[in-house]
C-alpha positions as CSV (number, residue, x, y, z in Angstrom):
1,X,176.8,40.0,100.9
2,X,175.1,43.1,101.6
3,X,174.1,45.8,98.6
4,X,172.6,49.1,98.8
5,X,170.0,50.2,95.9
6,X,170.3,53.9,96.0
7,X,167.7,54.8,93.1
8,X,164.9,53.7,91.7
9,X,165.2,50.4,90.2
10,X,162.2,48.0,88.9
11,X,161.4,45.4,91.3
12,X,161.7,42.5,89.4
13,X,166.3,43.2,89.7
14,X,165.8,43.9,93.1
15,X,163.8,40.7,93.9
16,X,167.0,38.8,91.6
17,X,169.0,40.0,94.1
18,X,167.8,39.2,96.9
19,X,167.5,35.6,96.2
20,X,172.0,36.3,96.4
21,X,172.3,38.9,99.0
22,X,170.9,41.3,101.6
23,X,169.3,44.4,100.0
24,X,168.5,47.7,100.9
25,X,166.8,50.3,99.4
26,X,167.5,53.9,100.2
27,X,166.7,55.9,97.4
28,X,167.2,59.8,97.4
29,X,170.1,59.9,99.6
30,X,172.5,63.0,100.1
31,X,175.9,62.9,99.3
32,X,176.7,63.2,103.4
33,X,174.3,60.5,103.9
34,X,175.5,57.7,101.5
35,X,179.4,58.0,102.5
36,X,178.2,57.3,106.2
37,X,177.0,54.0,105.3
38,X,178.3,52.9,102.4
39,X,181.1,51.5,104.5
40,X,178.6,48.6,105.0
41,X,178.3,47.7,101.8
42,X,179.6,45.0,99.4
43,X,177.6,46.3,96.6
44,X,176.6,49.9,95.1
45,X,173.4,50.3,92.7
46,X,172.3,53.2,91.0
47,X,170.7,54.6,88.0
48,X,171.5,58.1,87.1
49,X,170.5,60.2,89.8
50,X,173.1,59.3,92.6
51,X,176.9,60.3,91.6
52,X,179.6,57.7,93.2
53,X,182.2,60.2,93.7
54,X,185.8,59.2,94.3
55,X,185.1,60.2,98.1
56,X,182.0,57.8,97.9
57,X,184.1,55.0,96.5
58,X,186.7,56.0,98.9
59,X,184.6,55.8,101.8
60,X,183.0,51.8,100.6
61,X,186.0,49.9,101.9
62,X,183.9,46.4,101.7
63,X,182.8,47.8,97.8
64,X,183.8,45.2,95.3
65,X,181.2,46.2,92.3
66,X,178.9,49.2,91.3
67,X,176.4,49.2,88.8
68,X,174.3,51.3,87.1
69,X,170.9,50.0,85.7
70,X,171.2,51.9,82.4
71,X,174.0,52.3,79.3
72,X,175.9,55.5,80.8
73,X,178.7,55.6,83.6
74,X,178.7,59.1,83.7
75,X,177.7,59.9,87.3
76,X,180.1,57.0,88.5
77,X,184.3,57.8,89.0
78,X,185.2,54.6,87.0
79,X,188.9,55.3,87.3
80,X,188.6,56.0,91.2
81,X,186.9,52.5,91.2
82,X,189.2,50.6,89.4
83,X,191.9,51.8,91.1
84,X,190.6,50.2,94.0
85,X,189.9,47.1,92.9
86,X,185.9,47.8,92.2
87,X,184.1,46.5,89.4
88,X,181.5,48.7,87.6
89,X,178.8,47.6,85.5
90,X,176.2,48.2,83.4
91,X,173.1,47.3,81.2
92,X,174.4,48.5,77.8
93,X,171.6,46.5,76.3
94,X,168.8,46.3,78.1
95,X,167.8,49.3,76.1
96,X,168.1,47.8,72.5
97,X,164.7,46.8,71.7
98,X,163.1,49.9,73.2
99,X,165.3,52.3,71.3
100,X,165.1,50.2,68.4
101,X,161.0,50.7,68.9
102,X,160.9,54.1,69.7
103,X,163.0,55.0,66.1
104,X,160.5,52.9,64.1
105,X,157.5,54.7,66.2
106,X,159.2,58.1,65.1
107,X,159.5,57.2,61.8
108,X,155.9,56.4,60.9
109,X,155.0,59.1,62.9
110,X,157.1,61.7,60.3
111,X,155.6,59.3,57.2
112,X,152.1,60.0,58.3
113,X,152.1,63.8,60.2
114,X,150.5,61.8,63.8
115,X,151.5,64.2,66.0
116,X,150.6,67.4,64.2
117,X,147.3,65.6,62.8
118,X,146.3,65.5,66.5
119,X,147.1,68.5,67.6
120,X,145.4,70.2,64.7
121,X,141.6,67.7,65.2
122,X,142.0,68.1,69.0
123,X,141.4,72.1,68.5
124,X,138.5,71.3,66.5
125,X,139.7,71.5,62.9
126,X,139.0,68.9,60.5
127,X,141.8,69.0,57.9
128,X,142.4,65.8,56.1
129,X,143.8,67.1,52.8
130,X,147.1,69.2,55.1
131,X,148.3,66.0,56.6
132,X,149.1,63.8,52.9
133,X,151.4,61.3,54.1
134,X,154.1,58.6,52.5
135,X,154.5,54.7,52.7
136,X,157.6,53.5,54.0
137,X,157.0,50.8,52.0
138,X,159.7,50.3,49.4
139,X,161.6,53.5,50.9
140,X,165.3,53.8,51.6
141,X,165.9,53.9,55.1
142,X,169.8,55.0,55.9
143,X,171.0,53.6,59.1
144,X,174.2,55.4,60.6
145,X,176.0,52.8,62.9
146,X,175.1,49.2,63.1
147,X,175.6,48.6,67.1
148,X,172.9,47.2,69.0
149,X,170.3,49.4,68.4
150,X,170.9,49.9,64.9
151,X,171.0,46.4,64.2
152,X,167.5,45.7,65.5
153,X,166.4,49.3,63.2
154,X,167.4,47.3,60.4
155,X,165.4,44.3,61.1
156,X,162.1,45.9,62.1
157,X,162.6,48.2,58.4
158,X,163.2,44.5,56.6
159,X,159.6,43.6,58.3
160,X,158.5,47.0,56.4
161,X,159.4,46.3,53.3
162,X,162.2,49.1,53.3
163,X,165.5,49.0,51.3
164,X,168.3,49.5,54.2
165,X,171.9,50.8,53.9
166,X,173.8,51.9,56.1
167,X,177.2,53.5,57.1
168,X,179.5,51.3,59.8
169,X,183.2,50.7,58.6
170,X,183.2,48.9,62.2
171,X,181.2,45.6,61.3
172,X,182.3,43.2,58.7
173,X,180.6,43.2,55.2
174,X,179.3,38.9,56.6
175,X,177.6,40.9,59.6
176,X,175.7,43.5,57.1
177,X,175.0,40.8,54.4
178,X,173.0,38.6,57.2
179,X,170.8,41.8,58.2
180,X,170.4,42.4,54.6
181,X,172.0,45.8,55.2
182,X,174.4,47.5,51.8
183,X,176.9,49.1,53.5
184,X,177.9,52.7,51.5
185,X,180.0,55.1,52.3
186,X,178.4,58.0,54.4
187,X,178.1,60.7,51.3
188,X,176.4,57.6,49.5
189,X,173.9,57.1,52.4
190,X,173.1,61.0,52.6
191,X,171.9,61.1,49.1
192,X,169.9,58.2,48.4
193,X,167.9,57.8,51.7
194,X,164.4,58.9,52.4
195,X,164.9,57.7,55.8
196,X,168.0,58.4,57.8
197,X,168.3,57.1,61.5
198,X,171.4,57.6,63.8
199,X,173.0,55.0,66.3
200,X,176.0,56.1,67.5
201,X,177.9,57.3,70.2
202,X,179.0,60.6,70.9
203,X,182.1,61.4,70.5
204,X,185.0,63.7,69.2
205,X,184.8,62.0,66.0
206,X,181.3,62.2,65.7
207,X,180.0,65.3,67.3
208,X,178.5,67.5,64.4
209,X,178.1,64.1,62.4
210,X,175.6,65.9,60.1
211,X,175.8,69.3,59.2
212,X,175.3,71.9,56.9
213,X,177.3,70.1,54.8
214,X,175.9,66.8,55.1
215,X,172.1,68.3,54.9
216,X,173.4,69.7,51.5
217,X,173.4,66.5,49.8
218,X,170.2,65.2,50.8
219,X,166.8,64.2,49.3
220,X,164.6,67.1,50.0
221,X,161.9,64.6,50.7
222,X,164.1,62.6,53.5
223,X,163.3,62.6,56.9
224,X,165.8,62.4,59.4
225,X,165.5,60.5,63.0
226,X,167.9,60.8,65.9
227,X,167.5,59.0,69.2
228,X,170.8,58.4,70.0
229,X,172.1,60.9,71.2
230,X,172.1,65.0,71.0
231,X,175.6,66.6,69.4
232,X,175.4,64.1,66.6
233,X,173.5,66.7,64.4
234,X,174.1,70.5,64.2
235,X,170.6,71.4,65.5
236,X,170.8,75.1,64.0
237,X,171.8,73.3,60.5
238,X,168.5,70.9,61.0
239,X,166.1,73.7,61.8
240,X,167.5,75.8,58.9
241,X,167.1,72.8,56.3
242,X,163.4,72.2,57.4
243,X,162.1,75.6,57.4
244,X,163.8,75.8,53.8
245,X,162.5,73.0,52.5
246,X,165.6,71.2,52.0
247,X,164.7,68.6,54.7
248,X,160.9,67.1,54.9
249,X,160.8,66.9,58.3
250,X,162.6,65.5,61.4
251,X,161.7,63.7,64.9
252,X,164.2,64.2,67.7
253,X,164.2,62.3,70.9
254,X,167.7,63.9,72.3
255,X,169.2,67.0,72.8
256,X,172.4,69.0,73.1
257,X,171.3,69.8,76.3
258,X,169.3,68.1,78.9
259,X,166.7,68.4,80.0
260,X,165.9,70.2,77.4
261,X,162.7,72.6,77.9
262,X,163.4,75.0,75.7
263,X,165.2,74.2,72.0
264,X,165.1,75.7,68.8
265,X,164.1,72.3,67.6
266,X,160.7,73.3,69.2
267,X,159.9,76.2,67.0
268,X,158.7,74.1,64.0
269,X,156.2,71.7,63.2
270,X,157.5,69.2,60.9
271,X,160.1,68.3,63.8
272,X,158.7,66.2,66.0
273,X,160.4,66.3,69.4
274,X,159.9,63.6,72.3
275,X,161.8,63.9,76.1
276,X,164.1,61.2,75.1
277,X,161.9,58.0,75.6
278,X,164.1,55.6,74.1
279,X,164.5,53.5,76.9
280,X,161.2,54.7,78.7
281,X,158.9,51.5,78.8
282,X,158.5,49.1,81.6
283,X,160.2,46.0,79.7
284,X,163.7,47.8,79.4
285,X,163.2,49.5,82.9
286,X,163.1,45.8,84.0
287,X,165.6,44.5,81.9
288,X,168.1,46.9,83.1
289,X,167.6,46.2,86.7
290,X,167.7,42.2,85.7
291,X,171.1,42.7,83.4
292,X,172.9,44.6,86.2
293,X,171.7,42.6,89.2
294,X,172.9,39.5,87.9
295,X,176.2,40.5,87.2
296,X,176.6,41.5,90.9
297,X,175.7,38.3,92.0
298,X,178.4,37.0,89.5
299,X,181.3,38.9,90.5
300,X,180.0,37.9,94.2
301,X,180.1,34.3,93.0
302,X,183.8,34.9,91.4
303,X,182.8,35.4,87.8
304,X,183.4,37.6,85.4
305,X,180.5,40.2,84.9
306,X,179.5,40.2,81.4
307,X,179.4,44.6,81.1
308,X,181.8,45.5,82.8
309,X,182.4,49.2,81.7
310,X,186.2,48.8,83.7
311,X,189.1,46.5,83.5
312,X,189.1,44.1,87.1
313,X,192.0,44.6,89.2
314,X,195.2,44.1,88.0
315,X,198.0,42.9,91.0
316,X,200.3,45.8,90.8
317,X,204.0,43.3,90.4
318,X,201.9,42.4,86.8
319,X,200.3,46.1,86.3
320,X,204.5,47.6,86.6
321,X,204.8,45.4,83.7
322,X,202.0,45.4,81.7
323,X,201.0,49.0,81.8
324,X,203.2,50.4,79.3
325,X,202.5,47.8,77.3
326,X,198.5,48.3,77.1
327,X,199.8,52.2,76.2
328,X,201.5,50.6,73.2
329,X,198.3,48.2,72.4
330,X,195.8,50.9,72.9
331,X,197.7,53.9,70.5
332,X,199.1,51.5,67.9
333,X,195.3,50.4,67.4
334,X,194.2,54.3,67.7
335,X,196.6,54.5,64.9
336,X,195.2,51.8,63.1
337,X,191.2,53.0,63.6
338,X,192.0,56.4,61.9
339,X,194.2,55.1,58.9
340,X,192.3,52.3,57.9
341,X,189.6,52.3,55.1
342,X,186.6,50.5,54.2
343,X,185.1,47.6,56.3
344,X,186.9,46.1,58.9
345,X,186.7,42.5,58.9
346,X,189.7,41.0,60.4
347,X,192.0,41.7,63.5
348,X,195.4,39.6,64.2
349,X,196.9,40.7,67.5
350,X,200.9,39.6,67.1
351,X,202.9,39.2,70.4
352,X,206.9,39.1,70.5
353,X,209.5,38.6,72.7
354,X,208.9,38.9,76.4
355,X,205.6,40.4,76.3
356,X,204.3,36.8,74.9
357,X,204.7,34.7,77.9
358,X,202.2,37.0,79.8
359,X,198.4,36.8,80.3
360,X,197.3,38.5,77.0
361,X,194.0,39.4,77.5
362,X,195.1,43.0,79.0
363,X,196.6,43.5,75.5
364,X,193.5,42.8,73.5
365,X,191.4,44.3,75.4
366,X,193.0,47.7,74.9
367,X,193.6,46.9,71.0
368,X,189.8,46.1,70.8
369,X,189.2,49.3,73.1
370,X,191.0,51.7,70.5
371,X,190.0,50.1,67.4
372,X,186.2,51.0,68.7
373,X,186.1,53.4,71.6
374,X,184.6,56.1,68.6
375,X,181.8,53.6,67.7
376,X,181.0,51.3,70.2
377,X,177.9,51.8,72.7
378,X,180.4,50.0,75.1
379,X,183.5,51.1,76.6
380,X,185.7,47.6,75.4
381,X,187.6,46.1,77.9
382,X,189.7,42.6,79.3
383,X,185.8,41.4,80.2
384,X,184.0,42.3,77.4
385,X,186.5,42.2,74.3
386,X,185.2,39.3,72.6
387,X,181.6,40.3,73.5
388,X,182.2,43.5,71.6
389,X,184.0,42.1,68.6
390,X,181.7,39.1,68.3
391,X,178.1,41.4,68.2
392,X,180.1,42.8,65.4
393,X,181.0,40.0,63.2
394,X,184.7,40.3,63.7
395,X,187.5,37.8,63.6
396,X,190.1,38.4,66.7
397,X,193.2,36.1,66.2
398,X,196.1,36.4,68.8
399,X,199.6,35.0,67.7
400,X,202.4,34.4,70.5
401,X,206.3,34.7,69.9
402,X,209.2,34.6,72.8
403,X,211.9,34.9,69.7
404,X,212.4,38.8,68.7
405,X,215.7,40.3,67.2
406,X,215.3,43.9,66.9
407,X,213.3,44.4,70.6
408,X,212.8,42.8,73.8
409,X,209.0,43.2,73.1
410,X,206.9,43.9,70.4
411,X,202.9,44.4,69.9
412,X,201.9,44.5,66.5
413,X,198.2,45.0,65.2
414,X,197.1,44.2,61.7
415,X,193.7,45.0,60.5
416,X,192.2,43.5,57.4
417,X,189.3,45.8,55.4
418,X,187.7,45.8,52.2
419,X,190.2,48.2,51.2
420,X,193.6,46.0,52.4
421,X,195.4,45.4,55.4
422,X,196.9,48.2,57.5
423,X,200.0,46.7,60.3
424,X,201.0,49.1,63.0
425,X,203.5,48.1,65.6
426,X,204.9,49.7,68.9
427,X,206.7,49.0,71.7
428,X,208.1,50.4,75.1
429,X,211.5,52.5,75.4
430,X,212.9,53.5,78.7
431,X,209.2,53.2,80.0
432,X,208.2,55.4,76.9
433,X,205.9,54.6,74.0
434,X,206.9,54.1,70.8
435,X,205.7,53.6,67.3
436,X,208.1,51.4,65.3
437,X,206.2,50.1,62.7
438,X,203.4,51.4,60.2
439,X,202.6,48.7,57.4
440,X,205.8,47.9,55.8
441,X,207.8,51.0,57.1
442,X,210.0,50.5,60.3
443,X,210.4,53.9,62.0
444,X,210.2,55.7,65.8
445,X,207.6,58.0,66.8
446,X,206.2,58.5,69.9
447,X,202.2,59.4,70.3
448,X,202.4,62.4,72.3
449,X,198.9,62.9,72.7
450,X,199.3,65.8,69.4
451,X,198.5,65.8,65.8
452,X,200.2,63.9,63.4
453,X,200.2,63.1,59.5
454,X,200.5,60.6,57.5
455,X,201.8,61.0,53.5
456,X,202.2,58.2,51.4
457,X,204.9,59.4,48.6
458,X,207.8,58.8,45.9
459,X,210.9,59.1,47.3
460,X,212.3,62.2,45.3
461,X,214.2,65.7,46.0
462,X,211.9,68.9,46.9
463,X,208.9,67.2,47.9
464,X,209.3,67.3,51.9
465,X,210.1,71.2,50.7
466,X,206.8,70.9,49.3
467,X,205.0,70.0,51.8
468,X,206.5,72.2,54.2
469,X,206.1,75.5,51.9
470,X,202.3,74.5,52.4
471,X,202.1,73.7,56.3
472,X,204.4,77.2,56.8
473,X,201.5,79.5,54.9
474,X,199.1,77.9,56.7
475,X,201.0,79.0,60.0
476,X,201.0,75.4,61.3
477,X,204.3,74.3,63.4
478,X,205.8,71.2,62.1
479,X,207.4,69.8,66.1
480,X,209.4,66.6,64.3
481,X,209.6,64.8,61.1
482,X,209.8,61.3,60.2
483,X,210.6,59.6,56.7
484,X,211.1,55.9,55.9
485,X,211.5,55.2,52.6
486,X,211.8,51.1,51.2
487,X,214.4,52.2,48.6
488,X,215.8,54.9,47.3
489,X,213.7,57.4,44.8
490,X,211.1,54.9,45.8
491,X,207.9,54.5,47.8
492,X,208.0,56.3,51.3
493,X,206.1,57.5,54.4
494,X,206.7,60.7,55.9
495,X,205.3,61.5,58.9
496,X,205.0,65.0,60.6
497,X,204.0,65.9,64.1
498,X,202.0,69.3,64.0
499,X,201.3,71.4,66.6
500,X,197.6,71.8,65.5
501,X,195.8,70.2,62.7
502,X,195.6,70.7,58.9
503,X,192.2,71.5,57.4
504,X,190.8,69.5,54.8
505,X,192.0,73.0,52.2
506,X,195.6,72.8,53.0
507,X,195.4,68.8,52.9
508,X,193.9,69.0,49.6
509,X,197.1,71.1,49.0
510,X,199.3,68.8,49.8
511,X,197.5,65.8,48.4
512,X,197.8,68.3,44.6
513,X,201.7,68.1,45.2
514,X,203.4,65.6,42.3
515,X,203.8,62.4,43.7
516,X,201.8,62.1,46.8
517,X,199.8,59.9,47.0
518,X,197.7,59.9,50.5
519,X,197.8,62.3,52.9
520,X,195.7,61.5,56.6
521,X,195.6,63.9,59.8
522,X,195.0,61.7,62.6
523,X,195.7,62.2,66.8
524,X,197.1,59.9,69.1
């Protein structure tokens, strides 16, 4: 096997690898330059700098894996790649302990002023009495997501001395009690933490995590830490809460933008701002390169590669069956994600009719992947599912049925939380997917991509007038609607399909009508 190392990697991956394969190292190619030999190549490594365009992937017709020595995919066509059968990898981990590090560094360094303190006696002012610091000792340190890195946050505070709580509804309560974590709900966290630290992806879901709002309710003695990554917090919002007062200080090791060389962030000296150096040090350098080389030389040897970022090739007679199918698995658990409350500790995977006598781990692989894809540091897949669900203390049970009345197939998802158990179910119509059950409602919807909400109610005349009074002032389209009710004048669901989404005013609106009892906005 022959693998071209197109970036900088340490040494000690690229000496792994060639104890496997033949290895060359061409680092700064151009684009021209790496699709006229990449033909001769069986495997691709990069880092961040090199982008595997679906013409480079094209033109590697001996290519069976990529991999990129780091936790992002970006600069790699992952759908070009799978569609040709390539596996791409990555070092998701590798990381952990030096981002874990850097957060702790960052935090004693806002506890005890270091980098202003040095600024300030390397221009030849002695000034003890400006830099007062605090112990961390006996602090509350908030930790927002419990992935990976925020996991080993919490165990380096517990060395500290610190009280830890943190915000996850994606880990089971089991996980948090053995880190010695209290999880709270996010509003919770805001206000009692001196400390708050972010691990989390970036996301729809997430971007503008903390805002004005958020800073509102906080300590005006916390300190906040982000080196995860930029978007997460409103960096206007931050600025404005430190120069008020209303936010001791922050240290920031990612940005909106990057590179960053110019950010308001800069303009004030109780943020500390670093280049983002959480993975900078030689140890998760080499780790990287280790992690990804050795899953090459797995997938050379026929094995499956621990992170891969992609699902491995699919034979397309099975994909013309199963694809539909992991359409159904992946929005029914969307579905599920964005409806479900508290901590997640369970997930039973139900299979019926002739969907069951097929290799299931497609199917869970997509549940897994849309239960998660908002929180995980990994993107889930048929490799990787029980990896993913296993770092995060949660039970995966599969069930398998070939007798079904009402379909020929069925997928149905039940996740048990803190707060209950919410069932969605779907299936495939005329190659179409459908919706056909939400907890103990039967029903038909199909996820169009588009807004739609959910309203628990009683069963009773002029209420869907109600409603609809409400969504028409607010100038919002209602495109179908959907009601299942388990008896009449009894308990029902209604669900609307909206052209554009309510905001949290007009849901409060409809949540004040008589008889409604929950009303969520989610997308699928």
């Amino acid at each position: 096997m022959k693998v071209l190392i197109a970036d900088p990697l340490s040494q000690a991956g690229i000496d792994l690898l060639r104890n496997h394969a033949e290895v060359d190292v061409q680092t700064g190619l151009k684009p021209e330059e790496l699709i006229a030999i990449i033909g001769d190549y069986d495997g691709l490594l990069v880092r961040s700098q090199t982008q595997v365009t679906a013409t480079v992937i094209q033109a590697g017709k001996k290519l069976q894996v990529i991999g990129r020595a780091g936790v992002g995919v970006d600069n790699i066509d992952v759908d070009e790649a799978t569609r040709h059968g390539i596996v791409v990898v990555n070092a998701p981990t590798g990381n952990t302990i030096s981002a874990a590090e850097h957060t702790i560094a960052l935090m004693l360094a806002l506890a005890r002023h270091i980098p202003q303190a040095n600024a300030v006696l390397r221009s030849g002012v002695w000034r003890r009495s400006d830099f007062m610091g605090t112990e961390v000792r006996d602090k509350t340190l908030g930790i927002i997501g419990l992935g990976n890195v925020g996991s080993e946050v919490a165990r380096r505070a517990l060395a500290l001395e610190m009280r830890i709580i943190g915000n996850d509804p994606f880990i089971s309560e089991d996980y948090a009690r053995n880190l010695k974590v209290e999880l709270v709900p996010l509003k919770q966290l805001l206000k009692e933490s001196d400390f708050i630290t972010l691990h989390i992806p970036l996301a729809k879901s997430t971007r503008g995590l903390i805002g004005a709002k958020e800073l509102a309710l906080v300590k005006p003695t916390v300190r906040i830490i982000n080196t995860a990554r930029g978007g997460l917090i409103d960096e206007e919002a931050l600025v404005k809460a430190v120069e008020e007062k209303r936010v001791a200080g922050a240290a920031v090791d990612v940005f909106t933008k990057e590179p960053a060389t110019e950010s308001i962030l800069f303009g004030d000296d109780n943020i500390i701002v670093t280049p983002h150096l959480g993975a900078s040090t030689t140890e998760a350098q080499a780790t990287a390169a280790k992690d990804v080389a050795q899953q090459v030389i797995d997938i050379f040897k026929g094995h499956p590669a621990r992170y891969s970022v992609n699902a491995p090739f699919i034979p397309a007679e099975t994909l013309s069956v199963l694809a539909p199918f992991l359409k159904v698995a992946y929005s029914a658990s969307r579905l599920v994600s964005q409806l479900a409350e508290g901590q997640m500790n369970s997930i039973r995977i139900t299979y019926e009719g002739e969907i069951a006598n097929y290799d299931t781990n497609a199917f869970k692989a997509a549940v897994l992947g849309g239960l998660l894809e908002d929180i995980s540091e990994e993107r889930v897949n048929m490799v990787n599912a029980n990896v993913v669900a296993a770092q995060r203390g949660l039970t995966v049970v599969e069930q398998k049925t070939s007798i079904l009345e009402n379909y020929a197939s069925l997928i149905t998802t039940e996740v048990t939380t803190s707060s209950g158990v919410i069932t969605v179910a779907g299936t495939v119509i005329r190659g179409e997917s459908h919706i056909v059950r939400v907890n103990s409602y039967w029903l038909d919807i199909v996820p169009t991509g588009g807004y739609f909400m959910f309203c628990d109610h009683l069963d009773r005349p002029g209420l869907l007038g109600s409603v609809g009074m409400i969504t028409g002032a607010a100038d919002i389209n209602i495109s179908a609607m959907h009601v299942s009710r388990l008896k009449p004048r009894g308990q029902a669901l209604m669900i609307l399909a909206l052209d554009e989404p309510l905001s949290e005013e007009q849901r409060q609106q409809i949540l004040a009508v008589p008889d409604v009892y929950s009303a969520k906005v989610v997308q699928l």
